[in-house]
C-alpha positions as semicolon CSV with decimal commas, in nm:
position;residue;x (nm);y (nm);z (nm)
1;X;0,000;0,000;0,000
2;X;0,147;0,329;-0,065
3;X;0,186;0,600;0,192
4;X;0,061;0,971;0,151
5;X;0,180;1,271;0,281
6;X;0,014;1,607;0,289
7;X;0,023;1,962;0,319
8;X;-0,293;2,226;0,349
9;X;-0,243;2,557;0,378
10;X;-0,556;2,652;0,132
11;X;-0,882;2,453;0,020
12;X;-0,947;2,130;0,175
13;X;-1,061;1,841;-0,055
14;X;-1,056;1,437;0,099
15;X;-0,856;1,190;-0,058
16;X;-0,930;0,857;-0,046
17;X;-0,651;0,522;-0,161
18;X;-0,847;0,280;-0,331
19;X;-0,716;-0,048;-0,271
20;X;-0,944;-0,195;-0,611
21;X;-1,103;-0,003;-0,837
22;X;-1,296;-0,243;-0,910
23;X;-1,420;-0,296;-0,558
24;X;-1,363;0,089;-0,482
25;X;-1,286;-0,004;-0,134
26;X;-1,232;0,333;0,045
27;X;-0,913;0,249;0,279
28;X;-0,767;0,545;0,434
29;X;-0,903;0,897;0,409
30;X;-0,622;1,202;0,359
31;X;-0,597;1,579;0,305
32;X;-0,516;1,764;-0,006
33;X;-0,460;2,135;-0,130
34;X;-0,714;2,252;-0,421
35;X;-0,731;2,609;-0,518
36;X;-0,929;2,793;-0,755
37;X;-0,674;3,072;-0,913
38;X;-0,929;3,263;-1,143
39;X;-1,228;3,433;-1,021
40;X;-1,376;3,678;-1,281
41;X;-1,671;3,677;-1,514
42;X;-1,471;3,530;-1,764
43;X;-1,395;3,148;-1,943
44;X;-1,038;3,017;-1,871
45;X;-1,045;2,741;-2,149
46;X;-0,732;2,469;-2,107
47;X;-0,893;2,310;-2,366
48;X;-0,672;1,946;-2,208
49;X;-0,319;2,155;-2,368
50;X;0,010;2,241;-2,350
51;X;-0,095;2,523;-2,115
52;X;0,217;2,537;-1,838
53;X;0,462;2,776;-1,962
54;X;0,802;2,675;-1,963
55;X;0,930;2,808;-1,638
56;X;0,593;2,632;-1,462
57;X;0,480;2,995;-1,360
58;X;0,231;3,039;-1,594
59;X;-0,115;2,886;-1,721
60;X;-0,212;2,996;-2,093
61;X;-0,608;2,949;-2,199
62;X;-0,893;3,142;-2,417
63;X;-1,157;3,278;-2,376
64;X;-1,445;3,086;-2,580
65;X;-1,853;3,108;-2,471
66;X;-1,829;3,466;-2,413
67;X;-2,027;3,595;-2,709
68;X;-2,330;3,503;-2,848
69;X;-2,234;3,087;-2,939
70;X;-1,976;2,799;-2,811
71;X;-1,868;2,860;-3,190
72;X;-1,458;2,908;-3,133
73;X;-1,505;3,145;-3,360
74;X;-1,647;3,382;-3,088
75;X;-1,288;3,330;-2,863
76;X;-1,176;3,699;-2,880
77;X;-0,825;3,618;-2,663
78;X;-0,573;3,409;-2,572
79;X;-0,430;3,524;-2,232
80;X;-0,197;3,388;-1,986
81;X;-0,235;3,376;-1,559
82;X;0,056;3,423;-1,330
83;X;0,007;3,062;-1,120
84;X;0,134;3,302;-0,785
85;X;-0,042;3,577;-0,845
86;X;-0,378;3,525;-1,038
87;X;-0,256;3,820;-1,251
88;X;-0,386;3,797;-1,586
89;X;-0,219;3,923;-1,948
90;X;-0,364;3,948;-2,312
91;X;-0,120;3,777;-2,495
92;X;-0,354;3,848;-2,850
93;X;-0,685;4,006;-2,925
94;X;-0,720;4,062;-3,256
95;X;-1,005;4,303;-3,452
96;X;-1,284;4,097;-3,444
97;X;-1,619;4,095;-3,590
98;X;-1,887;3,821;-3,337
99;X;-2,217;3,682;-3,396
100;X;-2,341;3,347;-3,526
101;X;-2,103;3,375;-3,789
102;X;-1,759;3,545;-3,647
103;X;-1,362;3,607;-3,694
104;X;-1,078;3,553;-3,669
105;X;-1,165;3,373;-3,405
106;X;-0,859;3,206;-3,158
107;X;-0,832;2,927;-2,925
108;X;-0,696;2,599;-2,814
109;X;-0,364;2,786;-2,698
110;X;-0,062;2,593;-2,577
111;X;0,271;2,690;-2,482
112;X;0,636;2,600;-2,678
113;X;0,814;2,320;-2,461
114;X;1,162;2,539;-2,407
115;X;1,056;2,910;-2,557
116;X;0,834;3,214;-2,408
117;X;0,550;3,125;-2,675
118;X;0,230;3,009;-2,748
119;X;0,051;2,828;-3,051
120;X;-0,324;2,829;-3,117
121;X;-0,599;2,839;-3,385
122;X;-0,652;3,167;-3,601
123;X;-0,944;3,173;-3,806
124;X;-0,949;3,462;-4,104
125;X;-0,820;3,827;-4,024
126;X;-1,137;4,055;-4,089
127;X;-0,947;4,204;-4,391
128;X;-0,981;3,844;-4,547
129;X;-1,332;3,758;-4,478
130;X;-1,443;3,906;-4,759
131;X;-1,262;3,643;-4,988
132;X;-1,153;3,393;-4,748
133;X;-1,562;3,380;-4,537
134;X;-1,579;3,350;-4,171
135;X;-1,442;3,128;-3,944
136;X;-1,496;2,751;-3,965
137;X;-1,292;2,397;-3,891
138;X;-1,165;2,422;-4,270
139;X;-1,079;2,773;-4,254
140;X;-0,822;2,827;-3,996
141;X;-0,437;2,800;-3,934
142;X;-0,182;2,794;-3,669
143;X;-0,066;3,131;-3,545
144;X;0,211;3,197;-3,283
145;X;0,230;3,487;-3,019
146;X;0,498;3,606;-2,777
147;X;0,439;3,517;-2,430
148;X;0,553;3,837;-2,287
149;X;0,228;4,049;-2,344
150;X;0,379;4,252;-2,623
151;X;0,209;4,153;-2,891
152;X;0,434;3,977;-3,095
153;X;0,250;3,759;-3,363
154;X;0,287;3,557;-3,702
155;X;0,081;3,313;-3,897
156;X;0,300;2,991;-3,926
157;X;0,111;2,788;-4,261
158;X;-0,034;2,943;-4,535
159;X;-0,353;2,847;-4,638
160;X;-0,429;2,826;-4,998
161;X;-0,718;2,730;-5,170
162;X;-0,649;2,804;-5,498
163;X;-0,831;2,595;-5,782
164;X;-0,624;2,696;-6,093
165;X;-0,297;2,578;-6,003
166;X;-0,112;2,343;-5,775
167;X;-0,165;2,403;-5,386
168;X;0,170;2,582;-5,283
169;X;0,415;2,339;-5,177
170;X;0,460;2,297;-4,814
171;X;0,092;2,519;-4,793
172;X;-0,238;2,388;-4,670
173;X;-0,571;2,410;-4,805
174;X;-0,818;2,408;-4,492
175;X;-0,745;2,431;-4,128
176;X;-0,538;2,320;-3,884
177;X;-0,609;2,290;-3,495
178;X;-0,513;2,166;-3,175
179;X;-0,148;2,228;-3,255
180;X;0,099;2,042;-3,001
181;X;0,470;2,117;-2,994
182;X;0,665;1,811;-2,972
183;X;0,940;1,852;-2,641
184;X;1,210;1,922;-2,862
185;X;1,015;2,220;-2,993
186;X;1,102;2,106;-3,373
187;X;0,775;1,958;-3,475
188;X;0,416;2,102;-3,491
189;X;0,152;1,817;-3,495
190;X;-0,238;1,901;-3,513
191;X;-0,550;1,753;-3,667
192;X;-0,670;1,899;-4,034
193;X;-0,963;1,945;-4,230
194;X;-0,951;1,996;-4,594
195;X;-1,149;2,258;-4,786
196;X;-1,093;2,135;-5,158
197;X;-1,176;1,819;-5,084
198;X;-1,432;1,777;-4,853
199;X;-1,508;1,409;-4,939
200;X;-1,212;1,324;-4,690
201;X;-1,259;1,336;-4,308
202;X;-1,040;1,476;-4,066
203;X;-0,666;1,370;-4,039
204;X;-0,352;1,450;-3,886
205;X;-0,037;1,632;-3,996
206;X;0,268;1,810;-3,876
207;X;0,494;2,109;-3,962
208;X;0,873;2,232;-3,891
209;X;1,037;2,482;-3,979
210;X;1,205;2,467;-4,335
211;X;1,399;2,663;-4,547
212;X;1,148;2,611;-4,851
213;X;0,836;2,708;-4,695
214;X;0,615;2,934;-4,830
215;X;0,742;3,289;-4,878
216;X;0,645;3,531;-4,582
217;X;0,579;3,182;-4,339
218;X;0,766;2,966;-4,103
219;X;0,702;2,608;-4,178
220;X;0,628;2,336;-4,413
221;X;0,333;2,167;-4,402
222;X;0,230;1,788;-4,468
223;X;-0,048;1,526;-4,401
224;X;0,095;1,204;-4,209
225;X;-0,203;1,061;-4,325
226;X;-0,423;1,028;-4,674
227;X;-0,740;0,934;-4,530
228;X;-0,933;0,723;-4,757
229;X;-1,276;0,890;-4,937
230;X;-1,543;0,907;-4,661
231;X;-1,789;0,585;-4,707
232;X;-1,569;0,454;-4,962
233;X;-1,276;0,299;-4,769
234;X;-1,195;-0,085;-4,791
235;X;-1,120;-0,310;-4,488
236;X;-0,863;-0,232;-4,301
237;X;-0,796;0,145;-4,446
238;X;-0,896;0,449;-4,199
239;X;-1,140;0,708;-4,313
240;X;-1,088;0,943;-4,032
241;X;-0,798;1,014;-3,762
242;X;-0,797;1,219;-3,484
243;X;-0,702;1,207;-3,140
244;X;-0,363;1,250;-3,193
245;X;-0,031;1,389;-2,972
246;X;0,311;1,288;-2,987
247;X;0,457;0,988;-2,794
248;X;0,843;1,082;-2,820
249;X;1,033;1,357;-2,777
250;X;1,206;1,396;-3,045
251;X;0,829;1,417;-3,211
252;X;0,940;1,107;-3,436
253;X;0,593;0,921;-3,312
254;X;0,218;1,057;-3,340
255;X;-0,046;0,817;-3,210
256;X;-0,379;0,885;-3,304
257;X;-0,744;0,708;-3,335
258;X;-0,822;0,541;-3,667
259;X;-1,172;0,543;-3,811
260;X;-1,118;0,211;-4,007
261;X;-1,346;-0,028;-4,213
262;X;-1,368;-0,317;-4,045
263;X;-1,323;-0,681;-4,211
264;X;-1,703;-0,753;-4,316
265;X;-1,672;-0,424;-4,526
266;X;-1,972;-0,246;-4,344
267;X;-1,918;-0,175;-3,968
268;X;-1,631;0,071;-3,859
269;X;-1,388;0,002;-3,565
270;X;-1,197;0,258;-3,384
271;X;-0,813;0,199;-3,310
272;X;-0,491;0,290;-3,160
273;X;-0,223;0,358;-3,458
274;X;0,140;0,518;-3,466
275;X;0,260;0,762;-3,723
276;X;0,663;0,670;-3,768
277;X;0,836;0,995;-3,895
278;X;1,190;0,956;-3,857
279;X;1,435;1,214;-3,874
280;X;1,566;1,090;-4,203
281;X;1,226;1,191;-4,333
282;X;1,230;1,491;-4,580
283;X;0,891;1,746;-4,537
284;X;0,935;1,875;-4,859
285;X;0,887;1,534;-5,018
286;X;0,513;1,544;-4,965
287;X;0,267;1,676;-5,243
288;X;0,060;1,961;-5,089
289;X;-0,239;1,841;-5,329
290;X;-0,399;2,079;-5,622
291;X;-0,816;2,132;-5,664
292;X;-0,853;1,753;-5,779
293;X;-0,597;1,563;-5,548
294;X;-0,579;1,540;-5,184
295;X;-0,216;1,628;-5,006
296;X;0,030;1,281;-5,015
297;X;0,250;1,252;-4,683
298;X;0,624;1,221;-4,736
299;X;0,811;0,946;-4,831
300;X;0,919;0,746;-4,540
301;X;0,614;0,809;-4,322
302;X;0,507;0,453;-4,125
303;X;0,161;0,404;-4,042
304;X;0,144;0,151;-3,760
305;X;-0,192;-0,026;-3,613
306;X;-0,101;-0,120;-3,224
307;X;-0,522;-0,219;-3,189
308;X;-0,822;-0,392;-3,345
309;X;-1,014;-0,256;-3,100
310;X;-1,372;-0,097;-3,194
311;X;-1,376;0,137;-2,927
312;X;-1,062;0,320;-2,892
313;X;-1,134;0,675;-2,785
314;X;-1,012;1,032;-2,643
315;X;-0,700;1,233;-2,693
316;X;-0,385;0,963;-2,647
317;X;-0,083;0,997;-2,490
318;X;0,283;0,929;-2,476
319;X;0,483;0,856;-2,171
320;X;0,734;1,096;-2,057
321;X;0,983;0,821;-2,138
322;X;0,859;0,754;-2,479
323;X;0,788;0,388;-2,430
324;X;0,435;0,361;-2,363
325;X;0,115;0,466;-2,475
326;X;-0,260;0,537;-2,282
327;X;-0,587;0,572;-2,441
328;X;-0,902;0,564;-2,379
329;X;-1,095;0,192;-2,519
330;X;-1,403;0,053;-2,377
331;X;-1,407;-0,231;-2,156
332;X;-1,618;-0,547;-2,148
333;X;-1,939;-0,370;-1,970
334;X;-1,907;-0,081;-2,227
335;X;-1,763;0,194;-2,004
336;X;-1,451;0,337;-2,125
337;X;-1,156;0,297;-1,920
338;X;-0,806;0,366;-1,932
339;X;-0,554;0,095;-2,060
340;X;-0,171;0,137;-2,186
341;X;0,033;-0,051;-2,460
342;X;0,424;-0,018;-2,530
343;X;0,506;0,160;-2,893
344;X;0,616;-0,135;-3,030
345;X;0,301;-0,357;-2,909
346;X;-0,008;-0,508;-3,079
347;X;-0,314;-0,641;-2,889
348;X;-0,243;-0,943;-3,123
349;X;0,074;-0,985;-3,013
350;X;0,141;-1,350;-2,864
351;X;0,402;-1,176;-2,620
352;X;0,212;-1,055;-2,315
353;X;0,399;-0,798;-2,243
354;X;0,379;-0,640;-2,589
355;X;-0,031;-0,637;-2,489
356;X;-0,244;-0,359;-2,395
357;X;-0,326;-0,363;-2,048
358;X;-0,663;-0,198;-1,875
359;X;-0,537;0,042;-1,587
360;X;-0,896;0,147;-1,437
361;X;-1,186;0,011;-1,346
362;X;-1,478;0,273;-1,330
363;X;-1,803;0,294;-1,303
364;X;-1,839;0,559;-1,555
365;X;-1,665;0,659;-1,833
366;X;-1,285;0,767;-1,781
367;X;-1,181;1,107;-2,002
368;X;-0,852;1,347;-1,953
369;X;-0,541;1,113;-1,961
370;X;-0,241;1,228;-1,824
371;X;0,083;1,074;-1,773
372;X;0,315;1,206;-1,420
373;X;0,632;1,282;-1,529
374;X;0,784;0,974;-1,337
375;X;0,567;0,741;-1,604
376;X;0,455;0,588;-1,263
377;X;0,115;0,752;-1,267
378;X;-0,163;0,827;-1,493
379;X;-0,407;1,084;-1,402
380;X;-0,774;1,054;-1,513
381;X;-1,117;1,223;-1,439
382;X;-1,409;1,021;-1,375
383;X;-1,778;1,169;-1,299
384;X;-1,604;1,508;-1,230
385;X;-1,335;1,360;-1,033
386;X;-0,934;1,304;-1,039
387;X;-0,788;0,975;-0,976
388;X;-0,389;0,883;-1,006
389;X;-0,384;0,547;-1,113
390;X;-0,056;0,372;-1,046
391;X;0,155;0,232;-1,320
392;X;0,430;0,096;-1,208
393;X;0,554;-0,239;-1,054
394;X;0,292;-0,509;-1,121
395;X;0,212;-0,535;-0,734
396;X;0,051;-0,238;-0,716
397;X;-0,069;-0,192;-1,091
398;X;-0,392;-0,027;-1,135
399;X;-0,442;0,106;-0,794
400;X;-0,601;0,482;-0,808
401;X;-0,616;0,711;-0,564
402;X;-0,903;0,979;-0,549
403;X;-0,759;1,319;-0,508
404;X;-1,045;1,561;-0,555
405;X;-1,417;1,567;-0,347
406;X;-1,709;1,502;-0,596
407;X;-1,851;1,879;-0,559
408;X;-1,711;2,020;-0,889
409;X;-1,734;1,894;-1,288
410;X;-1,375;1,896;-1,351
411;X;-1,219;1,896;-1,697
412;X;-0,891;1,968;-1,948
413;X;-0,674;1,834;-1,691
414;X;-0,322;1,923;-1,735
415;X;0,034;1,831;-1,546
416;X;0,265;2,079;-1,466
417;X;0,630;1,988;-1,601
418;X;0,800;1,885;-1,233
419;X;0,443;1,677;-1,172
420;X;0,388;1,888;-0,863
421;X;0,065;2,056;-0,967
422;X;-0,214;1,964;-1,147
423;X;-0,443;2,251;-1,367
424;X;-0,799;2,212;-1,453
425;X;-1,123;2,372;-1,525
426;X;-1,514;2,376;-1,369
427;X;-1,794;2,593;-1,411
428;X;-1,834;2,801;-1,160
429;X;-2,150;3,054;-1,078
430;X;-2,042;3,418;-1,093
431;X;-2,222;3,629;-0,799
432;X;-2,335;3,911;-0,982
433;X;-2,249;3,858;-1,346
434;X;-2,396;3,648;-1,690
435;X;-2,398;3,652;-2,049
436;X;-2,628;3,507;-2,292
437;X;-2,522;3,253;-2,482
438;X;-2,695;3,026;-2,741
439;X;-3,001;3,207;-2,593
440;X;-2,995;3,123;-2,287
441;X;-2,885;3,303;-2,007
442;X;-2,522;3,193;-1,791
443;X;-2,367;3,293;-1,491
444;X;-2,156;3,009;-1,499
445;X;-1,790;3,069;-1,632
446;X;-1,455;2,802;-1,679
447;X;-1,251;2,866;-1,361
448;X;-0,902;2,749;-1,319
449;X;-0,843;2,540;-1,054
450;X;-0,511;2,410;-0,933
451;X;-0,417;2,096;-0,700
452;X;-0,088;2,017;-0,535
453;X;0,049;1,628;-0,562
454;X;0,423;1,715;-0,475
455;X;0,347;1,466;-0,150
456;X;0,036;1,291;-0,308
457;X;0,237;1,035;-0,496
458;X;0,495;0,937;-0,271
């Protein structure tokens, strides 16, 4: 059984080991530190990023469901919080025009591993809606700001839709989102939705920074992926990925979900894959598509299926180690749980250890993965709550402790980089202010939240 230690010099929240999840036999009760570090009528979106700055001082987030819709579209900032202080900072609000149809539009922020910068969506400047239209999933692209409140800003891909010549080489023709640094700061992976060929479904891509990218940007773009034709796909082939963050580093790995045909050639499945994209690889090798031909990956990209599972799920992710992946899949009463596989494992593998094993044992769906940097724990929210599952030495596999009261609807959980704090969001009722949105009336706004673990885990 492991022993906790803790400190409480702020909010008081129970913790509870369980010995079985499965049993969820309440053994010893403890105390822990949770503190809410926003307060005003506004949304702090983590949107389950990149969101510690570098140093660990900072929190970055946006501020989405503030006008009119839950369209992204209607995000007017991204904005940092001082983690001491509470002190917030505009990092960049650009013009914007809001209603049910709105720009630029910018969200789903997250900060550069090593640099004082963030990444996050950017929908069309208002001097381009007149040609370009107004915000939407295939009409977006990755834009970087300075982290220092001064306003420093670029678009990294450009996005061109032209239909009378080839796309620009190492350009993209719809939107990308969710960008992700890898830790070495030299990839950008992100999901992407073509707008020249919308008989494909989402997929997944990355850029880096290359000499040869388009004039006035920073990096090359390329699919790792060319989905097949929605409703048209064979067995075996995936019609949709998504889900994705890097497993490695070096951002040489990028496990995603796979919408794939299954054998009979009717039903779908939903799996854990690997994009390989060794170092070796050359960007500019990949065909950025023209008006009758969807973008081709480079050469030397590996797609790898780890699962046959039909009901893989959620936003994976890599250990800290590189070694291991967790995702979300459903277990045998249909409640999805958290399991973990090593990189180079199959859940057909005859070698056991090369198999995907289930780590929790809910009672309700299991969202938010996590991994400690120690690759000992996995944190997870359940009904609102966070457990820390334990990882390590088979004795003890699987068994979670409870570190937060049931009280609050916690989401976009988020490890700080020495795996001392945990960040997260809940709605919380504002006293004396509200906003209408989708017509009806809200008081409730995304609060940051923040829990210490420095003496939870030991």
């Amino acid at each position: 059984m492991h022993r906790l230690k803790f400190k409480s010099p702020f909010l008081i929240a129970s913790i509870i080991l369980i010995v079985s999840c499965k049993e969820q036999i309440a053994t010893k009760n403890k105390i822990m530190v949770e503190k809410q570090l926003t307060f005003n009528a506004k949304t702090h979106a983590l949107d389950n990023n990149d969101n510690f700055s570098p140093d660990g001082n900072f929190l970055c987030y946006d501020t989405r469901y503030m006008v009119f819709n839950t369209n992204l579209a209607n995000s007017k900032s991204v904005e940092k919080v001082n983690i001491s202080t509470g002190e917030e900072t505009v990092l960049w609000k650009p013009e914007s025009v809001s209603g049910e149809n709105a720009a630029p539009g910018v969200a789903a922020v997250s900060y550069h591993p090593t640099e004082n910068k963030v990444i996050f969506i950017h929908g069309p400047q208002l001097n381009e809606v007149e040609n370009r239209g107004y915000y939407d999933i295939k009409n977006r692209n990755g834009a970087i700001a300075s982290a220092d409140g001064e306003g420093q800003f670029s678009i990294v891909d450009l996005r061109d839709v032209s239909t009378d010549k080839p796309t620009t080489p190492g350009a993209q023709r719809g939107g990308t989102h969710r960008h992700e640094y890898s830790k070495n700061g030299k990839r950008i992976g992100f999901t992407y939705d073509d707008f020249l060929q919308q008989e494909y479904d989402r997929t997944i891509g990355y850029m880096e920074s290359n000499k040869n990218a388009p004039k006035g940007f920073s990096h090359f773009f390329a699919v790792l992926l060319k989905p097949a034709k929605k409703g048209k796909s064979k067995p075996g082939e995936i019609e949709k990925a998504y889900g994705d963050s890097w497993v490695d580093s070096l951002g040489s790995k990028r496990a995603f979900i796979g919408k794939v045909r299954a054998t009979n050639g009717i039903d779908y499945e939903t799996s854990l894959f690997i994009a390989e994209i060794p170092n070796t690889v050359d960007i500019t090798s990949a065909y950025s598509g023209d008006a009758n031909t969807y973008p081709e990956p480079p050469k030397g990209i590996k797609i790898k299926r780890l699962t046959y599972s039909t009901a893989d799920d959620g936003i994976v992710r890599g250990s800290y180690a590189g070694d291991k992946i967790a995702y979300l899949s459903k277990d045998k009463n249909g409640i999805l749980q958290v399991f973990i596989i090593p990189v180079d494992g199959s859940d057909k593998s005859d070698d056991p250890d090369k198999k995907p094993i289930q780590v929790t044992n809910y009672r309700a769906a299991a969202d938010f993965i996590r991994w400690h940097p120690s690759d000992q724990w996995i944190f997870s929210i359940c009904q609102g709550k966070i457990y820390a599952s334990y990882v390590g030495d088979s004795e003890n596999f699987g068994k979670s402790i409870l570190l937060t009261p049931s009280e609050l609807n916690r989401e976009d959980l988020v490890v700080s980089h020495d795996g001392k704090t945990l960040a997260y969001d809940a709605l919380i009722a504002h006293s004396s202010e509200s906003r209408i949105i989708d017509s009806v009336q809200t008081n409730e706004y995304k609060q940051i939240f923040l829990l210490d673990i420095q003496d939870a885990l030991k």
